[in-house]
Every structure is written in C-alpha cells, then in structure tokens.
PDB file of N, CA, C and O in Angstrom:
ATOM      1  N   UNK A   1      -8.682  -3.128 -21.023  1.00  0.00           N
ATOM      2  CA  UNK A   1      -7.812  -3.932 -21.862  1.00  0.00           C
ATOM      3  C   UNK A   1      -8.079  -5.401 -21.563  1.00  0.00           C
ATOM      4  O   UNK A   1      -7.743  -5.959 -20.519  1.00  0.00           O
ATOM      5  N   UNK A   2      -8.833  -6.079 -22.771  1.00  0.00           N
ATOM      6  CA  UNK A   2      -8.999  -7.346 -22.170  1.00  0.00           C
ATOM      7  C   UNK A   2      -8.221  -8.430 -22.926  1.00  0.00           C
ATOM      8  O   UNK A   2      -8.653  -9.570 -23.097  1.00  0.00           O
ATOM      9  N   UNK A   3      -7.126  -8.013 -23.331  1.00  0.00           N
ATOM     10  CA  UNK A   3      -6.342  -9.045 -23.897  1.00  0.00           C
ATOM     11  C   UNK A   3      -5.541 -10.310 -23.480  1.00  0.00           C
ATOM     12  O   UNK A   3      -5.235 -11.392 -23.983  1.00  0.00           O
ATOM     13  N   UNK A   4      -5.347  -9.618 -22.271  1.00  0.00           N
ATOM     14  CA  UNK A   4      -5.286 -10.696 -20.493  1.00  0.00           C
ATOM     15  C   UNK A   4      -5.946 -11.797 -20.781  1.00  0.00           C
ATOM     16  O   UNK A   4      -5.372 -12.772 -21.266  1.00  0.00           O
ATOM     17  N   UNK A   5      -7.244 -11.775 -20.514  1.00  0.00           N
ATOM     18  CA  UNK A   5      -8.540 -12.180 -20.355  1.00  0.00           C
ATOM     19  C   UNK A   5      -8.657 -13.080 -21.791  1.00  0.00           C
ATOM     20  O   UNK A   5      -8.639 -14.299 -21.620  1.00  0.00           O
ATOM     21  N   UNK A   6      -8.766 -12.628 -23.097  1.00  0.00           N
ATOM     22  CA  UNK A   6      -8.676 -13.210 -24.454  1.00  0.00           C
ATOM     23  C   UNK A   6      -7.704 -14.215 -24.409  1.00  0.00           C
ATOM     24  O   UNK A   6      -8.268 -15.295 -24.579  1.00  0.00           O
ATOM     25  N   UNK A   7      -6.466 -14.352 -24.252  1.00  0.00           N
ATOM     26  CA  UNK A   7      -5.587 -15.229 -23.733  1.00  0.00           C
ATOM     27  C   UNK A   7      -4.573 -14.487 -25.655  1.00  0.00           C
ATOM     28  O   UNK A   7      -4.141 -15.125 -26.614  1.00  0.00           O
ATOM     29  N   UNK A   8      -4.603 -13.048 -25.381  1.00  0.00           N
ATOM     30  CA  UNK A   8      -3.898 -12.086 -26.522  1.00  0.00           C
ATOM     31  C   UNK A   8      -2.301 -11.955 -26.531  1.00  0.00           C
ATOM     32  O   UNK A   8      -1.348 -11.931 -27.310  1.00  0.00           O
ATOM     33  N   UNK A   9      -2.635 -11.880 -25.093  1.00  0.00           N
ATOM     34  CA  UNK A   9      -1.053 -11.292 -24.578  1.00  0.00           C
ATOM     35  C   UNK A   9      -0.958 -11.809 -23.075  1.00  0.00           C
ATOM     36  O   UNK A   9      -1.891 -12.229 -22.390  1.00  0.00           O
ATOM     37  N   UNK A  10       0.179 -11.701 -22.771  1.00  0.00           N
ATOM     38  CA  UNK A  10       0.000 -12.328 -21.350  1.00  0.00           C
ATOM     39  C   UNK A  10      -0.242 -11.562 -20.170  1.00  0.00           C
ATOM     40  O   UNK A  10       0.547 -10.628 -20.315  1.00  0.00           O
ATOM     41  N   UNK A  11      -0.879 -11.364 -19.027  1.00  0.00           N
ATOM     42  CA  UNK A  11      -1.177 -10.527 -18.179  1.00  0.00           C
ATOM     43  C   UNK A  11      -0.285  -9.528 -17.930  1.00  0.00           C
ATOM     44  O   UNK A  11       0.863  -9.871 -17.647  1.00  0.00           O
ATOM     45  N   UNK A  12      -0.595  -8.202 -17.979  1.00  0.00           N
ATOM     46  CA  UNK A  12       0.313  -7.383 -17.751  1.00  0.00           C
ATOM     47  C   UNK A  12       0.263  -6.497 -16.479  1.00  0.00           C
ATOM     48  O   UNK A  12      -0.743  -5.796 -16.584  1.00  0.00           O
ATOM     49  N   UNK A  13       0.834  -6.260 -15.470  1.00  0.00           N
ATOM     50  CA  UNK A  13       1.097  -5.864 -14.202  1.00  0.00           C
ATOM     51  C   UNK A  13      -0.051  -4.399 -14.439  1.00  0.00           C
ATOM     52  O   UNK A  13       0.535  -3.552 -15.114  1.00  0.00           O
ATOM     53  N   UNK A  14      -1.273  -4.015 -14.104  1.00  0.00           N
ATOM     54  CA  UNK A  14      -1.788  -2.412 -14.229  1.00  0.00           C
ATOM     55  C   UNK A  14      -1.186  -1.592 -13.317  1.00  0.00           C
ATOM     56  O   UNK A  14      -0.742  -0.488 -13.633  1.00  0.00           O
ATOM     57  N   UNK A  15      -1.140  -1.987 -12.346  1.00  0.00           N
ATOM     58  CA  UNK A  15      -0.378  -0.751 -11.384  1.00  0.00           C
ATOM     59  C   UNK A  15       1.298  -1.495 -10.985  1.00  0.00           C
ATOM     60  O   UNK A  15       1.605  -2.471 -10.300  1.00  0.00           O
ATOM     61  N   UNK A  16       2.121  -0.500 -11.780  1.00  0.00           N
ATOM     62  CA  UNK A  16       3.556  -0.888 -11.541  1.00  0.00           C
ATOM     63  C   UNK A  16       3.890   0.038  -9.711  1.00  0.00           C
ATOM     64  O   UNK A  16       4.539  -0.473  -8.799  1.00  0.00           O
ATOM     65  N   UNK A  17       3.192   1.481  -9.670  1.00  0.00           N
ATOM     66  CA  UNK A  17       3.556   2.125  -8.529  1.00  0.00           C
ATOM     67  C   UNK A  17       2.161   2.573  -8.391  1.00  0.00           C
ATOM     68  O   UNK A  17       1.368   2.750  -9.316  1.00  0.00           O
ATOM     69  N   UNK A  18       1.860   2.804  -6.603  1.00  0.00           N
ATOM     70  CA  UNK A  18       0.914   3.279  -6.296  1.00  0.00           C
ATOM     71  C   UNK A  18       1.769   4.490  -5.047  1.00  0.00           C
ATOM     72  O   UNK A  18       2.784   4.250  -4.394  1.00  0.00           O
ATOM     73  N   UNK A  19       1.341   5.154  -5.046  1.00  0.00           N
ATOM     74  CA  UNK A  19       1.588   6.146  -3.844  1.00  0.00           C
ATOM     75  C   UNK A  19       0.407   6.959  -2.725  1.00  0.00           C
ATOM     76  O   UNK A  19      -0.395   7.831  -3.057  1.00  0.00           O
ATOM     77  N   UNK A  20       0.550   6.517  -1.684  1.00  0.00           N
ATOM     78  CA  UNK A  20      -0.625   5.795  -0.822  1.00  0.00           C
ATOM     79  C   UNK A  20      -0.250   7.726  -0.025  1.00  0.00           C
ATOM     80  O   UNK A  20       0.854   8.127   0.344  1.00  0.00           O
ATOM     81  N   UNK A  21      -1.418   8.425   0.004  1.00  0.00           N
ATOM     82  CA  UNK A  21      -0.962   9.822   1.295  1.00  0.00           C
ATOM     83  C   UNK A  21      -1.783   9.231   2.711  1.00  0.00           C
ATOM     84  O   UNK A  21      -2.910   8.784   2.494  1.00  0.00           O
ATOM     85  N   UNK A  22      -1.401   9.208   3.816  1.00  0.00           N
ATOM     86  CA  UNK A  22      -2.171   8.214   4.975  1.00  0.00           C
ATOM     87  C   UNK A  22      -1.866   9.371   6.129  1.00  0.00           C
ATOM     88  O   UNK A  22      -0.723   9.744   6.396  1.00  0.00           O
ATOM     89  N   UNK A  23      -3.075   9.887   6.778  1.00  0.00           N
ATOM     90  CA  UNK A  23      -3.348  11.277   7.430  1.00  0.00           C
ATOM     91  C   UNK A  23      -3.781  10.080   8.952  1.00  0.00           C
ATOM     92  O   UNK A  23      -4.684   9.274   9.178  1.00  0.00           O
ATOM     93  N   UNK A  24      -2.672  10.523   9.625  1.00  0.00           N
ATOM     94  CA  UNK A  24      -3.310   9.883  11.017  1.00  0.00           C
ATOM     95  C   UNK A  24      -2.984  11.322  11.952  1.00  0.00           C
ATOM     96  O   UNK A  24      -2.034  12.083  11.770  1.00  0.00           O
ATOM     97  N   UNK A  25      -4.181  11.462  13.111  1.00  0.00           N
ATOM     98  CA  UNK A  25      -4.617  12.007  14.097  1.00  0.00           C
ATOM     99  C   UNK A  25      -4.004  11.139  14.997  1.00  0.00           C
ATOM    100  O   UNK A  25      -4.233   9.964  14.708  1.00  0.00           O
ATOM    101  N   UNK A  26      -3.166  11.322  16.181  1.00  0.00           N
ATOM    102  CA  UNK A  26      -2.738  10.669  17.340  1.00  0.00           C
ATOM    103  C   UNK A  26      -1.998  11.347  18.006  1.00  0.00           C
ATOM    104  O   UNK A  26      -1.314  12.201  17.443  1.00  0.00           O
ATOM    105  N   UNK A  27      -1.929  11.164  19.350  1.00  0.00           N
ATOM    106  CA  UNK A  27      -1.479  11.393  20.628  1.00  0.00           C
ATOM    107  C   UNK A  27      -0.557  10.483  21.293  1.00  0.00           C
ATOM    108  O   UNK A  27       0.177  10.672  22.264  1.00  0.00           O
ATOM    109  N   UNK A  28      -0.815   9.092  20.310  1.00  0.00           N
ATOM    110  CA  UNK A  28       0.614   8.446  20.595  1.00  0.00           C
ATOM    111  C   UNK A  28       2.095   8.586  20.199  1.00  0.00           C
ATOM    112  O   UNK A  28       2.470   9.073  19.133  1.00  0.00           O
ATOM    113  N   UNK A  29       2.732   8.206  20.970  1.00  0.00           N
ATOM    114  CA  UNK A  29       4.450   8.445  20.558  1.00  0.00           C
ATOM    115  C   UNK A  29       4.727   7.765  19.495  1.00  0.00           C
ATOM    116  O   UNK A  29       4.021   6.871  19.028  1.00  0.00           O
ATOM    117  N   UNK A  30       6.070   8.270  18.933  1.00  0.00           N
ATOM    118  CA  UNK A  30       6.911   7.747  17.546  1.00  0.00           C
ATOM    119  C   UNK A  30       6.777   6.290  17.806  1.00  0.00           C
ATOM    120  O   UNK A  30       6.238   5.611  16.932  1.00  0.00           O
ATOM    121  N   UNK A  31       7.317   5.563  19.206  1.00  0.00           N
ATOM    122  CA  UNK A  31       7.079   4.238  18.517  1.00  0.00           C
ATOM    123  C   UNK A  31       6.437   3.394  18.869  1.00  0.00           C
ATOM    124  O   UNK A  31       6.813   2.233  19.031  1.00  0.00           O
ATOM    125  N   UNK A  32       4.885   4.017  19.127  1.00  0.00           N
ATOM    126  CA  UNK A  32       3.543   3.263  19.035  1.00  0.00           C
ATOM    127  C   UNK A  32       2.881   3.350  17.754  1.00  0.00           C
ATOM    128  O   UNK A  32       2.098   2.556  17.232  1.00  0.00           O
ATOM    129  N   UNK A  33       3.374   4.553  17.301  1.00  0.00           N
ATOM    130  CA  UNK A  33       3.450   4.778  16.054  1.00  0.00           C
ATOM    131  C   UNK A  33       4.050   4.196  14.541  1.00  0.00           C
ATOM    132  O   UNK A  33       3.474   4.157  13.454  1.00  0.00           O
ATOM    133  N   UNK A  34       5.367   3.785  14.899  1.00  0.00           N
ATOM    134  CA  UNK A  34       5.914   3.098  13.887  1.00  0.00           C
ATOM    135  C   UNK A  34       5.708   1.623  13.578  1.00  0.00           C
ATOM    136  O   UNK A  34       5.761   0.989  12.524  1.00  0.00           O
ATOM    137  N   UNK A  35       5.337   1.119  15.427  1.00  0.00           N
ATOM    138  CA  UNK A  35       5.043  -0.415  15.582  1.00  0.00           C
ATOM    139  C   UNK A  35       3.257  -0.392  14.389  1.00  0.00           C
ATOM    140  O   UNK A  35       2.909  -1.041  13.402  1.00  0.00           O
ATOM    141  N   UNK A  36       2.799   0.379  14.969  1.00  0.00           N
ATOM    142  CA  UNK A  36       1.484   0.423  13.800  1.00  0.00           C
ATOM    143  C   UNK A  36       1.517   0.335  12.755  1.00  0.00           C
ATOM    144  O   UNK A  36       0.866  -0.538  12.181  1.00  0.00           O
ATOM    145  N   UNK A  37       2.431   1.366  11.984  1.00  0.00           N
ATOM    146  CA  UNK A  37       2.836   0.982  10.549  1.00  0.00           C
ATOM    147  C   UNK A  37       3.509   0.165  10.083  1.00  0.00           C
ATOM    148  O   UNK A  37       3.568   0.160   8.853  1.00  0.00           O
ATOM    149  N   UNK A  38       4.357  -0.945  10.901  1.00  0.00           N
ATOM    150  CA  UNK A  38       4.981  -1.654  10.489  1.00  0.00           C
ATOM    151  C   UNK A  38       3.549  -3.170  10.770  1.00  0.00           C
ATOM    152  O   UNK A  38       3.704  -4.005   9.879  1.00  0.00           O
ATOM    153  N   UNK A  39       2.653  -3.468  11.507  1.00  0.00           N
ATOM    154  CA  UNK A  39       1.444  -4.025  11.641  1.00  0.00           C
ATOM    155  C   UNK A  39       0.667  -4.196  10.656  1.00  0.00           C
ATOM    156  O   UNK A  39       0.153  -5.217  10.200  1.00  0.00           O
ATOM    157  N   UNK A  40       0.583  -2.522  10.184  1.00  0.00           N
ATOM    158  CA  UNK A  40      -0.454  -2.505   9.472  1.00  0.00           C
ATOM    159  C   UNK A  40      -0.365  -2.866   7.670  1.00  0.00           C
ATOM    160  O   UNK A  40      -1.216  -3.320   6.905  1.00  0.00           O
ATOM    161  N   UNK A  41       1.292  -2.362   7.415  1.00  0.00           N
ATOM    162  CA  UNK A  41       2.184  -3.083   6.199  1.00  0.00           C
ATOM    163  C   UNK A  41       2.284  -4.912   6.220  1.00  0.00           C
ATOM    164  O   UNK A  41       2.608  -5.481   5.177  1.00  0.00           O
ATOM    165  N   UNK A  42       1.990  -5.697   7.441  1.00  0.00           N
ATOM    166  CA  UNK A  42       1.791  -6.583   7.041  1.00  0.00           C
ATOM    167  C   UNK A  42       0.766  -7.130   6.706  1.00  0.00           C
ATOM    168  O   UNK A  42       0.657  -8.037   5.881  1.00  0.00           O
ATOM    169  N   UNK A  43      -0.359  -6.441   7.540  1.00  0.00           N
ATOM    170  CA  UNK A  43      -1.498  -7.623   7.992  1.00  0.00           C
ATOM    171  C   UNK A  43      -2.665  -6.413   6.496  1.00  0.00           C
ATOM    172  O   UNK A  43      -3.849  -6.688   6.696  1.00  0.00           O
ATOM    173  N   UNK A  44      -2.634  -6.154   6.204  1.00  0.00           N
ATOM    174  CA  UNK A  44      -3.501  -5.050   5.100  1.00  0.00           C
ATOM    175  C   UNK A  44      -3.472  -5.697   4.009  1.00  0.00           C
ATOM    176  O   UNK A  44      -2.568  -5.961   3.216  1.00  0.00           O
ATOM    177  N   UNK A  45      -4.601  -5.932   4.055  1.00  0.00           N
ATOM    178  CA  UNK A  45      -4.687  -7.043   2.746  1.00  0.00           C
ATOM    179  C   UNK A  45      -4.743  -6.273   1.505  1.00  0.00           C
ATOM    180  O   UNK A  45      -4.201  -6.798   0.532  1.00  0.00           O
ATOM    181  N   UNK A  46      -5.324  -5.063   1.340  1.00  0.00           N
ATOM    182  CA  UNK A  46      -5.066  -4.297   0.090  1.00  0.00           C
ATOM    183  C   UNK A  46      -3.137  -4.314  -0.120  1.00  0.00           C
ATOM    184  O   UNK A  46      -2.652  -4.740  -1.168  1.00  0.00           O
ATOM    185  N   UNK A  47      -2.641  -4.023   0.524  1.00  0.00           N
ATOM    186  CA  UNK A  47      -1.475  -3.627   0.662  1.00  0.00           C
ATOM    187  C   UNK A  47      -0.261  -4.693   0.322  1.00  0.00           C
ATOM    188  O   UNK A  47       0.777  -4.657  -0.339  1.00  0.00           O
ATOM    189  N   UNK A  48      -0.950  -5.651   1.127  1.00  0.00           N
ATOM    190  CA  UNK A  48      -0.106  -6.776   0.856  1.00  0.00           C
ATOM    191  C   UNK A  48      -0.509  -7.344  -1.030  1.00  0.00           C
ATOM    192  O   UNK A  48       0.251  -7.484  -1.988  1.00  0.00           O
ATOM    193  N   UNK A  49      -1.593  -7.484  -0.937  1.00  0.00           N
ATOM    194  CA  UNK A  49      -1.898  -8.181  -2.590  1.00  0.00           C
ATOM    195  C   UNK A  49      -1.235  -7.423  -3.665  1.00  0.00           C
ATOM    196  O   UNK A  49      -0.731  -8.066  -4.586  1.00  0.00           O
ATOM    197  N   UNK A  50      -1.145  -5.643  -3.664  1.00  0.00           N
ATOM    198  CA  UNK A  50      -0.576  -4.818  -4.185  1.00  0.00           C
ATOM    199  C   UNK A  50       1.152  -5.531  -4.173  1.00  0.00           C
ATOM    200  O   UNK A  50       1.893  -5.895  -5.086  1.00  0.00           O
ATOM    201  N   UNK A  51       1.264  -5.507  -3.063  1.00  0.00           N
ATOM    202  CA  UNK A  51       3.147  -6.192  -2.738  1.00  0.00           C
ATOM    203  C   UNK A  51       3.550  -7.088  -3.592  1.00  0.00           C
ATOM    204  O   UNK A  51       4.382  -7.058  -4.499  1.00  0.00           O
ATOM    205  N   UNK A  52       2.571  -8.212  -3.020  1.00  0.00           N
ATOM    206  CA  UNK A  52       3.033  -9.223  -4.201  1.00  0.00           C
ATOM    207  C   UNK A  52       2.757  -9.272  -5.645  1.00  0.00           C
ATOM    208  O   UNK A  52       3.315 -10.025  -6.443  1.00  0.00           O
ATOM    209  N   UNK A  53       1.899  -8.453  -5.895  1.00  0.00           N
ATOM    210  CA  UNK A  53       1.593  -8.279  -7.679  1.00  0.00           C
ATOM    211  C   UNK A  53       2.765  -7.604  -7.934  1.00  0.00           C
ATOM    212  O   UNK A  53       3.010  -7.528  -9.138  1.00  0.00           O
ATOM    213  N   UNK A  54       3.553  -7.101  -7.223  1.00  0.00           N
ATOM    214  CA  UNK A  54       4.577  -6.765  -7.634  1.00  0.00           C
ATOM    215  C   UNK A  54       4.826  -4.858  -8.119  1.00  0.00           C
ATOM    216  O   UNK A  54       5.538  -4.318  -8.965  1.00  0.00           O
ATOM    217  N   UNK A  55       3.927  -4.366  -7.182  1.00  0.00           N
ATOM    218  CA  UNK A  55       3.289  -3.052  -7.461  1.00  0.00           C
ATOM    219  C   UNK A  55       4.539  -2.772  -6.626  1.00  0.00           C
ATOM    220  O   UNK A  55       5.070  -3.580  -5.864  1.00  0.00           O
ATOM    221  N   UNK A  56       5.056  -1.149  -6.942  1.00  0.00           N
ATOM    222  CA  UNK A  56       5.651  -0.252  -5.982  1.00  0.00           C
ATOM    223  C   UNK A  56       5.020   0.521  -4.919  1.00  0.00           C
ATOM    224  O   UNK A  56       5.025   1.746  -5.041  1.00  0.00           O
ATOM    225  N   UNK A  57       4.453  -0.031  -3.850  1.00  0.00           N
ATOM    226  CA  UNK A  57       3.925   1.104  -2.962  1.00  0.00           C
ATOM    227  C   UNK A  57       4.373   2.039  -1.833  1.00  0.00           C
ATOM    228  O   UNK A  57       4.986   1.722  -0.813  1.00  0.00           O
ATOM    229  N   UNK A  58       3.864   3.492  -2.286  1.00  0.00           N
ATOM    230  CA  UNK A  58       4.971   4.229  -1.610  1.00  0.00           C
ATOM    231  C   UNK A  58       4.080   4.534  -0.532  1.00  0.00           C
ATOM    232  O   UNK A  58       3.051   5.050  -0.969  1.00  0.00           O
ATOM    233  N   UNK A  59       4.090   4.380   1.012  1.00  0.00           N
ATOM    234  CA  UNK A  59       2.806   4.976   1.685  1.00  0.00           C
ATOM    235  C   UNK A  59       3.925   6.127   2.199  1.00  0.00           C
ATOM    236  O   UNK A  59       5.115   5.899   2.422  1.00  0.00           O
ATOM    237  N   UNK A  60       3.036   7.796   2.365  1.00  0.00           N
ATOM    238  CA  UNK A  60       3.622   9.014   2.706  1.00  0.00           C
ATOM    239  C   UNK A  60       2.501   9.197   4.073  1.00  0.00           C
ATOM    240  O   UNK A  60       1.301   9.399   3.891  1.00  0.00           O
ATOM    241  N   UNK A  61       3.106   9.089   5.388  1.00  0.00           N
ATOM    242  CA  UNK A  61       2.460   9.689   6.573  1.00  0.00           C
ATOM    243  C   UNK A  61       2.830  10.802   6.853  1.00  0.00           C
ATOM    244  O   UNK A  61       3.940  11.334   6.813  1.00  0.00           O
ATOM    245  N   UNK A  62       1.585  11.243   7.223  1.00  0.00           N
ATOM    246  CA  UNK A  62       1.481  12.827   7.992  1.00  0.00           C
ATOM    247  C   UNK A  62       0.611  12.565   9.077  1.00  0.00           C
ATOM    248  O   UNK A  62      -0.616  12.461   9.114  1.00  0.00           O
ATOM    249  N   UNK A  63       1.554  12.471  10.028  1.00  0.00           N
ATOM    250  CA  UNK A  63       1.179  12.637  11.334  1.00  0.00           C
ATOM    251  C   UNK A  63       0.441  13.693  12.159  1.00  0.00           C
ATOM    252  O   UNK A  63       1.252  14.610  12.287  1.00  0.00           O
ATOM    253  N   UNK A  64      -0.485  13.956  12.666  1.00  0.00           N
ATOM    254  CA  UNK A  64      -0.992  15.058  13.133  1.00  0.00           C
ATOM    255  C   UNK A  64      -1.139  15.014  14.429  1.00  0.00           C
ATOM    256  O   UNK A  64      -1.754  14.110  14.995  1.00  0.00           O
ATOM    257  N   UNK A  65      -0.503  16.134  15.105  1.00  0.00           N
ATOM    258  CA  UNK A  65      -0.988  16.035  16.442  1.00  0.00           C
ATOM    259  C   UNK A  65      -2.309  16.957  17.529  1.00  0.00           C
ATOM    260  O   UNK A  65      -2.371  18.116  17.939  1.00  0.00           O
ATOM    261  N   UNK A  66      -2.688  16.448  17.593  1.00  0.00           N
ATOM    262  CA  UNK A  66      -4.454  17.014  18.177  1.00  0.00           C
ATOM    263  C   UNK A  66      -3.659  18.221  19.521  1.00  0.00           C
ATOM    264  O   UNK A  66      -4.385  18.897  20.249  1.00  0.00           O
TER     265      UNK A  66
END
C-alpha cells in the first residue's frame, strides 16, 4: 500500500498488535529471570520501535527448564 508514500492518505499504523511466543532454556531463578525481561523490554530495539509506533505487543514466555 503505497498511498503513505504518494502523500494519498496519511500514514497508517501496519501493525496495530503483534504477539511475540519467546522460548527461553534456563537454569536461572524467577527473578534473574524477570530482571531479563524487564532489560530486554527496554533496551530491544525491535521492540521498543514497535512500542512507540504505537503497536500492541504481547510477548508470551515459556520458560523451560533443562
């Protein structure tokens, strides 16, 4: 859709929600664990640019233990 781009219509948001499945392997505890995901929600630049475009992102962990 390049109507964005044409200057047709005004940019329109493509991804309103994304829903992220994130498979981690670890042996660390819940909250070496949570401190990570809360790290990795800031500093993730996919993640963050998604944020502010104003996308819904849902990340679903499944933790696995070895």
């Amino acid at each position: 859709d390049r109507r964005g781009v044409t200057f047709e219509q005004e940019g329109i948001m493509p991804f309103p929600e994304i829903e992220v499945n994130i498979d981690l392997t670890t042996k660390d505890d819940e909250e070496k664990i949570e401190g990570m995901k809360t790290l990795l929600s800031k500093h993730c630049p996919i993640s963050t640019l998604l944020r502010h475009a104003g996308t819904n992102l849902t990340e679903n962990w499944n933790i696995i233990r070895p």
